[in-house]
TIVOVO-259807 format. One record per residue (C-alpha): residue number from 1; residue in one letter; x, z, y. Coordinates in pm, whole numbers. Layout:
N
(node NUM, A, (X, Z, Y))
...
//
This chain:
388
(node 1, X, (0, 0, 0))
(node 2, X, (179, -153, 344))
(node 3, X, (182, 158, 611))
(node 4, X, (73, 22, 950))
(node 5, X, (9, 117, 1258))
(node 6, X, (-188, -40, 1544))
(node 7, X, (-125, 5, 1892))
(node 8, X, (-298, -107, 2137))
(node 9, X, (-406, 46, 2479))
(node 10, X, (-751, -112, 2384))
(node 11, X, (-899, 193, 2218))
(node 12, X, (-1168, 46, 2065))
(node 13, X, (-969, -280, 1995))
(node 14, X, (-752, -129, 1785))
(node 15, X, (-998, 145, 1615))
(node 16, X, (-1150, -176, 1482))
(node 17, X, (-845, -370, 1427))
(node 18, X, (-735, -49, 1205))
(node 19, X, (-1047, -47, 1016))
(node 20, X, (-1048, -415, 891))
(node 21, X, (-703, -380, 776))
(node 22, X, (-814, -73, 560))
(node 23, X, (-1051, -245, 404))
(node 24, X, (-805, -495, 324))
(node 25, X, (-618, -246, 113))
(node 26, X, (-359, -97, 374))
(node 27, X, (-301, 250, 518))
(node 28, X, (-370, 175, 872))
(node 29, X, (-299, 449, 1197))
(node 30, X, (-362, 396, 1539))
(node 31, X, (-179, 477, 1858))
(node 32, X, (-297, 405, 2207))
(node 33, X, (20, 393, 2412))
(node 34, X, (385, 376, 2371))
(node 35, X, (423, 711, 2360))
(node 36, X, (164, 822, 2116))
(node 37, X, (340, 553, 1914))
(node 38, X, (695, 664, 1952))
(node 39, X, (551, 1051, 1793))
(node 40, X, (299, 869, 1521))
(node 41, X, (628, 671, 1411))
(node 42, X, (861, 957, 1397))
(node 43, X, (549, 1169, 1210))
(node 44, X, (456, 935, 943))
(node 45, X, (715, 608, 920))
(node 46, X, (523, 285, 940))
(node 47, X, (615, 13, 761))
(node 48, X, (514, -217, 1009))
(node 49, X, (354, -201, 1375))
(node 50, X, (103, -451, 1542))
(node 51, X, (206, -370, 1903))
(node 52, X, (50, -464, 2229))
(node 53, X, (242, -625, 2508))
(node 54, X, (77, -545, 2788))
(node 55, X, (20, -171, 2819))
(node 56, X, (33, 84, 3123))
(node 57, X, (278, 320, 3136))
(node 58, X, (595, 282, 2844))
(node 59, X, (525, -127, 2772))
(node 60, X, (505, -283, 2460))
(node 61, X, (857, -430, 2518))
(node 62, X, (1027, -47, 2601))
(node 63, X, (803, 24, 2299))
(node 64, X, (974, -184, 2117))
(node 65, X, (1267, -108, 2167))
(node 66, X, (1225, 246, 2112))
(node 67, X, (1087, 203, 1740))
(node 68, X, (1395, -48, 1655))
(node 69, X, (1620, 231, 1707))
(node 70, X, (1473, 450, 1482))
(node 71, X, (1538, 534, 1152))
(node 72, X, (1436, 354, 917))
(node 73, X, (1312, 91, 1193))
(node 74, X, (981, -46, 1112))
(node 75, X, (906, -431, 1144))
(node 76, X, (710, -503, 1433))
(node 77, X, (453, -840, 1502))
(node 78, X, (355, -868, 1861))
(node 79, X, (4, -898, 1929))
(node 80, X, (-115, -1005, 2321))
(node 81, X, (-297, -1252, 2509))
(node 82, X, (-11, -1304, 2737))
(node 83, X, (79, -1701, 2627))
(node 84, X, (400, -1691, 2816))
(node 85, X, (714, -1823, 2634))
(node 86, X, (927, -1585, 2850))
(node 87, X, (747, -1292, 2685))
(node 88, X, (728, -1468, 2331))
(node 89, X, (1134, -1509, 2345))
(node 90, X, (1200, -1120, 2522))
(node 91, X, (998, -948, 2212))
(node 92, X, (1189, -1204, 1930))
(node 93, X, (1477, -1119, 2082))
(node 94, X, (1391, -702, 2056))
(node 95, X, (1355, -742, 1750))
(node 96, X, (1053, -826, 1675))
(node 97, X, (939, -1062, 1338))
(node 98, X, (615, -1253, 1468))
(node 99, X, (467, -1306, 1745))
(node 100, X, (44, -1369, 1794))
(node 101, X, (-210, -1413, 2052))
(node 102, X, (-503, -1227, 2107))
(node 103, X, (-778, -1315, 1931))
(node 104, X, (-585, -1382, 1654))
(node 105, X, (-782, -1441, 1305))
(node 106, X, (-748, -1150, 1081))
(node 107, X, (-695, -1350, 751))
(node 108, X, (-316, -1490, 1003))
(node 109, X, (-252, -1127, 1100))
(node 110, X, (-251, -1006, 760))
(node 111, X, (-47, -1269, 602))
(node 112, X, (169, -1190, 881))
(node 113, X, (161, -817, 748))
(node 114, X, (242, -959, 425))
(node 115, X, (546, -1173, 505))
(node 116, X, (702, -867, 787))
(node 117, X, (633, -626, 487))
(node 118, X, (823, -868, 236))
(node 119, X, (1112, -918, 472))
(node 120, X, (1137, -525, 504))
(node 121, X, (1182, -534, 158))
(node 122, X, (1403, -757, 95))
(node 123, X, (1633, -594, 383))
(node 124, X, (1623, -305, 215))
(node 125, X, (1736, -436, -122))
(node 126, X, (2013, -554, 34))
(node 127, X, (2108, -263, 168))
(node 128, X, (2052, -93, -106))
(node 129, X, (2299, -386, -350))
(node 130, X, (2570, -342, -54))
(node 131, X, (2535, 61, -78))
(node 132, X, (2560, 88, -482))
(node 133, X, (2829, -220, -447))
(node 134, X, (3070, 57, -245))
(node 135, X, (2990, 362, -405))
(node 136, X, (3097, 196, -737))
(node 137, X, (3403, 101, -568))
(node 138, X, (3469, 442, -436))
(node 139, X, (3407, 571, -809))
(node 140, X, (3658, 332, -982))
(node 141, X, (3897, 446, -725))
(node 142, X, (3753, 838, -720))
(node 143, X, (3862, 769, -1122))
(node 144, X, (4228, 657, -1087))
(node 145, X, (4291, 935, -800))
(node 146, X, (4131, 1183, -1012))
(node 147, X, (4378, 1107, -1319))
(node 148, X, (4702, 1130, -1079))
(node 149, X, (4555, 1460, -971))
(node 150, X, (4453, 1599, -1233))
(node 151, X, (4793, 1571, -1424))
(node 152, X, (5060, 1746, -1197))
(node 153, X, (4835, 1971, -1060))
(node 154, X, (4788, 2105, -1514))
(node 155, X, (5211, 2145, -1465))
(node 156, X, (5184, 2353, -1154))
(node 157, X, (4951, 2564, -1324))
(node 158, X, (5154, 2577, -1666))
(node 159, X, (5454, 2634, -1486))
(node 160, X, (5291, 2942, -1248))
(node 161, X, (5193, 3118, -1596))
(node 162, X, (5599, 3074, -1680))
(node 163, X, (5673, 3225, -1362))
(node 164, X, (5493, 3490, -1436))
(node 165, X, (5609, 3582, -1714))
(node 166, X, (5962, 3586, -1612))
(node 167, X, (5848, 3791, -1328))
(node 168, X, (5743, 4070, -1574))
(node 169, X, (6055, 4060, -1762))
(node 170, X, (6270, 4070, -1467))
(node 171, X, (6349, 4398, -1342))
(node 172, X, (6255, 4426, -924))
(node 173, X, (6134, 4627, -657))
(node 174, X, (5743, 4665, -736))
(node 175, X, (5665, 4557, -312))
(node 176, X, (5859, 4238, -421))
(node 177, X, (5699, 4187, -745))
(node 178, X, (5351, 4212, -609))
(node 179, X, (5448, 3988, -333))
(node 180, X, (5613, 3718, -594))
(node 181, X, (5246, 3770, -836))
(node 182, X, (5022, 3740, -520))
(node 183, X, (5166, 3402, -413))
(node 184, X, (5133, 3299, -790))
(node 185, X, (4757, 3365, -765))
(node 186, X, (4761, 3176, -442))
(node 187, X, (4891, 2867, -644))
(node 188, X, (4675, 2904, -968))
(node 189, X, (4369, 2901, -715))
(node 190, X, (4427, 2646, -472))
(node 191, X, (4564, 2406, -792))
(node 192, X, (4201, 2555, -968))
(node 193, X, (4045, 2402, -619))
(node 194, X, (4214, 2059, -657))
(node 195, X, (4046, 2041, -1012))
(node 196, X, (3752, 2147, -930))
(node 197, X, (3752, 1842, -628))
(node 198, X, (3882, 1606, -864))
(node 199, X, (3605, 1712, -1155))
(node 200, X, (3334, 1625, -876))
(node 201, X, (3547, 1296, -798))
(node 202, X, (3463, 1223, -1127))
(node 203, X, (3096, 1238, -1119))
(node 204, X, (3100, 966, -864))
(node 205, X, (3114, 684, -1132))
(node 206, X, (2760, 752, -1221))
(node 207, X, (2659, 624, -1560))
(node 208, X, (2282, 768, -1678))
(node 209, X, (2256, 863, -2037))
(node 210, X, (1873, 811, -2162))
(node 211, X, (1970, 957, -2516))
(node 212, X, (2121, 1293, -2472))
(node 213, X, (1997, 1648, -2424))
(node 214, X, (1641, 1608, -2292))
(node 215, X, (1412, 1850, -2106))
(node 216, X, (1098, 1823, -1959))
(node 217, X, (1101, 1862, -1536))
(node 218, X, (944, 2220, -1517))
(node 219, X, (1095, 2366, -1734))
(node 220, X, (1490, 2213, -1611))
(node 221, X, (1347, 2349, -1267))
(node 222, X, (1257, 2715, -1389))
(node 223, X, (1572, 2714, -1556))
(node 224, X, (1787, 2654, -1195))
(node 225, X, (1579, 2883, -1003))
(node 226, X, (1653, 3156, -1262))
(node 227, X, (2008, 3119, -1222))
(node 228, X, (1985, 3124, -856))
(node 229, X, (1702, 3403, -841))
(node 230, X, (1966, 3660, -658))
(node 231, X, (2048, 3436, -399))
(node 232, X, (1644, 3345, -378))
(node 233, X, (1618, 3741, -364))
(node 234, X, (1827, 3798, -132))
(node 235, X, (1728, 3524, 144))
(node 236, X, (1346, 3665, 95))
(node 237, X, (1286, 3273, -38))
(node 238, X, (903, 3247, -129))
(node 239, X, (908, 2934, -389))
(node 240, X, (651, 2731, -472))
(node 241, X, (587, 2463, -725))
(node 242, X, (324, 2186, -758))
(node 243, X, (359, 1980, -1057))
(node 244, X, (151, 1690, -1212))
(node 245, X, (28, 1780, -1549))
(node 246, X, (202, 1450, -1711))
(node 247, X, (541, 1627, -1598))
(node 248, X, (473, 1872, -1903))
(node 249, X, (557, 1569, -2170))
(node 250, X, (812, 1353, -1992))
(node 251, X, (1143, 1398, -2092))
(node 252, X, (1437, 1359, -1902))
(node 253, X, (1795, 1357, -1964))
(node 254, X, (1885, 1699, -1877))
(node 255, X, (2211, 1652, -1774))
(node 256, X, (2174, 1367, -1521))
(node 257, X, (1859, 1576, -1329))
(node 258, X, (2026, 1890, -1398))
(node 259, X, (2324, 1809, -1157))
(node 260, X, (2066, 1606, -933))
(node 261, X, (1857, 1879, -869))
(node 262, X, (2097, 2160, -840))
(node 263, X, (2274, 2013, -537))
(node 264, X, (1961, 1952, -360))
(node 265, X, (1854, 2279, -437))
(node 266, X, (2161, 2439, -333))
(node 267, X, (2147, 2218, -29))
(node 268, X, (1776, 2359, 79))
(node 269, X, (1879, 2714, 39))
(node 270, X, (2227, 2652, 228))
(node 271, X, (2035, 2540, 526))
(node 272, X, (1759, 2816, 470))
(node 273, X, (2039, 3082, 508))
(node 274, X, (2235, 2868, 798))
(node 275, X, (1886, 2928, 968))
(node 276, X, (1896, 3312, 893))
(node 277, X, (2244, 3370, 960))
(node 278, X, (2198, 3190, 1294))
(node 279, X, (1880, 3465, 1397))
(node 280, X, (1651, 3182, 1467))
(node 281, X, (1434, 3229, 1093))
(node 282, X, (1213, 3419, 1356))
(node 283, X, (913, 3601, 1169))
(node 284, X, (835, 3328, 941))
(node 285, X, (884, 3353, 547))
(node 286, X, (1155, 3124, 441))
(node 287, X, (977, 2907, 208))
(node 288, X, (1116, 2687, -83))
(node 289, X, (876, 2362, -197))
(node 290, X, (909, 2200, -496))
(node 291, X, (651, 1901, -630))
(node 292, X, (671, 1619, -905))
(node 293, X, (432, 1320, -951))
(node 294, X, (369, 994, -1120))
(node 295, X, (330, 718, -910))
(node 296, X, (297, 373, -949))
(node 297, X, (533, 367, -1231))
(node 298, X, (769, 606, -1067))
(node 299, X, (873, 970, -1097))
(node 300, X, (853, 1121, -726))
(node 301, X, (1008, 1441, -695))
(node 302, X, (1013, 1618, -359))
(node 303, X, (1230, 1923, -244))
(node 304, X, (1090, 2089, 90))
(node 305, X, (1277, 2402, 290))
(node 306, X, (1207, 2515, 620))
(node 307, X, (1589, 2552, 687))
(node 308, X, (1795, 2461, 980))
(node 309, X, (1689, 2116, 946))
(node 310, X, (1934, 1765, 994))
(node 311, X, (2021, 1622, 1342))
(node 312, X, (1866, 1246, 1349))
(node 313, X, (2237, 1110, 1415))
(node 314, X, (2341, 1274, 1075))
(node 315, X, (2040, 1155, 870))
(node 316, X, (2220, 823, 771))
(node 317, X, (2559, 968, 670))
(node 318, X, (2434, 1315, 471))
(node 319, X, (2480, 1065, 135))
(node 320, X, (2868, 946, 264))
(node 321, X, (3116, 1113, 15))
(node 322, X, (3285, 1366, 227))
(node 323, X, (3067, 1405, 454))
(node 324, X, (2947, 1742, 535))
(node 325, X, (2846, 1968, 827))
(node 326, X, (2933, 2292, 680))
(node 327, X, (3265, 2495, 782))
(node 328, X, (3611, 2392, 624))
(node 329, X, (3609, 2600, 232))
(node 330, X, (3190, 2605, 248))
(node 331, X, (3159, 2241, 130))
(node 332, X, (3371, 1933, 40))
(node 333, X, (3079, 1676, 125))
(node 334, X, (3028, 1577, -301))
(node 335, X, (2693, 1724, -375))
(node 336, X, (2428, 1479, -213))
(node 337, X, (2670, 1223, -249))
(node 338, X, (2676, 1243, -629))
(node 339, X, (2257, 1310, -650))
(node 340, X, (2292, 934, -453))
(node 341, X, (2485, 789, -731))
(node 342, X, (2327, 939, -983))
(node 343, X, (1979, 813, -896))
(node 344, X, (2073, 464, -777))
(node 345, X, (2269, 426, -1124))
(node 346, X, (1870, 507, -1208))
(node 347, X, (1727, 227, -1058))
(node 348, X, (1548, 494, -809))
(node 349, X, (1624, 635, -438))
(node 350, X, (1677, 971, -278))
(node 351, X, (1599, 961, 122))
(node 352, X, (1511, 1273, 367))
(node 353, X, (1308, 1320, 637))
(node 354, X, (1417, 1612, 873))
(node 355, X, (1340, 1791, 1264))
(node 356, X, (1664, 2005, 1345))
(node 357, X, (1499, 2360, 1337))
(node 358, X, (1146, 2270, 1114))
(node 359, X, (1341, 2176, 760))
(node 360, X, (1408, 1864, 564))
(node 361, X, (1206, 1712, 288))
(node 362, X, (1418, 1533, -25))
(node 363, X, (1221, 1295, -165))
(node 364, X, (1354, 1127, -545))
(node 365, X, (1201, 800, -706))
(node 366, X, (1305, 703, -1032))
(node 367, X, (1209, 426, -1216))
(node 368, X, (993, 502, -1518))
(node 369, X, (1137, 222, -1733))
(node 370, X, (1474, 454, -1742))
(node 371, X, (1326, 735, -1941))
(node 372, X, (1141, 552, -2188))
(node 373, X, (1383, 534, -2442))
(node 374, X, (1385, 941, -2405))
(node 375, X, (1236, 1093, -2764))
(node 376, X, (871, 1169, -2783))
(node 377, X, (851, 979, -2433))
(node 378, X, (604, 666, -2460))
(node 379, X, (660, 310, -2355))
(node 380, X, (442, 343, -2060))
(node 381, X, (397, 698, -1840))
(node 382, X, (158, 996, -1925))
(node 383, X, (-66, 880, -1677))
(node 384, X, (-137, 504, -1772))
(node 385, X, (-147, 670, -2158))
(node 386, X, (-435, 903, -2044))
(node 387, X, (-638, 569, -1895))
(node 388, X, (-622, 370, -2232))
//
């Protein structure tokens, strides 16, 4: 179902537009100025916008401009019964895919829906080849740096365990033997932190086993809240799950999800404490959100906080390897990085919505088709099963 919204300073022009595009199937929202635009775009994401021209106030052309910078930009069609090629040629070159007079027949507007909506998606697949392209790049090359690592930093270790032996057999001062064994455990850990980098390095070449350890998506979830219930505890975390009954009998491979959802998870409560550490959690409860559904053919699982939230410039570089906003020692920048690869290896997509200060919503679709080769999983999901 295409998202779109109308806007139109024509109130009642564009309540009806809206209403003969829903009954043509889409989701359709108005919007009666730029501004009300601008806020419905950054509430709900449209797919694609049917904008007015000629409005009072923020014009269609400032309008436009505003939407194409946001993120993810939506494809716009002009709509206005200004005939003027100078106009025409301004709003193609905003940005904007198609470009119709008023009154324009509904059956043209719609394929025009049809063909903005198809180029959206066809952008995005690109993106999305060019994105999976580098990160398997970065993971061949994660591999071979991993390996070089890996293997001198196993002698430092072996060869700190010598040295402290010798150390006990050698007779000293004890000041000077604690000082010699304390900068021995200052090797062992920082050469234990190298591993531990290059183990995560590893996980970058992303390769999704359908026919290991299996476990149904409730029950993998209860499973990491458990382990993390003193942290939950201790942050006063209310959690709350909402999952489709179909989740009960899909299995997934444990191992793959398990890593997936345990870095978002860590990632929610991370910001839900950065919130509370900062004094700004105010009087309301943190709370933790956790949902699952079958859609379409696709497993949608969603992870909502009410943390500290993402800054908008940051939302398109939280998946970058490396990247991370937390202090030097709190975070290398691997965890969502990794959930990325892991899901596009998938077939699927993890993206985020976010307001710095109101939380950030993880959303994760996943193919069905991968899990069907999972034992006691069908050839089709729960839900289409149910139906026949």
């Amino acid at each position: 179902m295409v998202h779109v919204l109308v806007v139109d300073d024509e109130r009642d022009f564009a309540d009806l537009l809206a209403e003969r595009l829903r009954t043509r199937g889409m989701e359709a929202h108005t919007a009666y100025s730029g501004r009300e635009a601008l806020e419905a775009a950054r509430t709900s994401p449209p797919e694609v916008v049917i904008l007015d021209i000629s409005m009072p106030g923020m014009s269609g052309l400032e309008t436009l401009d505003a939407l194409k910078a946001e993120r993810p930009a939506p494809e716009v069609i002009l709509l206005t019964a200004d005939s003027t090629l100078g106009t025409a040629v301004a709003g193609m070159k905003g940005g904007a895919r198609d470009y119709l007079l008023k009154p324009t027949d509904i059956d043209t507007l719609v394929a025009a829906i049809g063909e903005a909506e198809g180029r959206r998606m066809e952008s995005l697949s690109r993106q999305r080849m060019a994105e999976t392209a580098k990160l398997a790049a970065l993971g061949e090359l994660a591999t071979g740096v991993a390996h070089e690592i890996n293997n001198p930093v196993q002698v430092m270790l072996n060869e700190a365990g010598w040295m402290e032996e010798v150390l006990q057999e050698t007779p000293m001062e004890d000041d000077r033997r604690k000082e010699f064994l304390e900068s021995l455990d200052l090797i062992r850990h920082q050469a234990r932190r190298c591993k531990a980098i290059t183990s995560k390095l590893l996980t970058l070449r992303c390769a999704v086993d359908t026919r290991g350890v299996t476990a149904d998506l409730p029950a993998l979830v209860r499973t990491l809240l458990d382990t993390r219930q003193s942290r939950i505890e201790s942050l006063g975390i209310r959690v709350e799950e909402r999952w489709a009954d179909g989740l009960a009998h899909l299995k997934l491979p444990a191992s793959e999800w398990e890593q997936v959802l345990a870095n978002v998870l860590d990632n929610a409560m991370d910001a839900m404490e950065a919130l509370h550490s900062a004094g700004s959690m105010g009087s309301g409860e943190p709370v933790l959100t956790l949902s699952g559904d079958i859609r379409g053919g696709e497993l949608e699982v969603s992870v909502q906080d009410t943390g500290c939230g993402i800054e908008e410039h940051l939302l398109t570089r939280i998946f970058e390897p490396f990247f991370s906003t937390k202090d030097v020692g709190k975070g290398i920048g691997l965890g969502l990085a990794i959930c990325h690869g892991i899901i596009e290896a998938m077939g699927g997509s993890i993206t985020v919505r976010s307001t710095p200060g109101h939380g950030a919503t993880f959303t994760i679709r996943a193919p069905m088709a991968v899990h069907a080769r999972n034992e006691n999983n069908g050839p089709e999901d729960p839900a289409s099963a149910k139906e026949e």
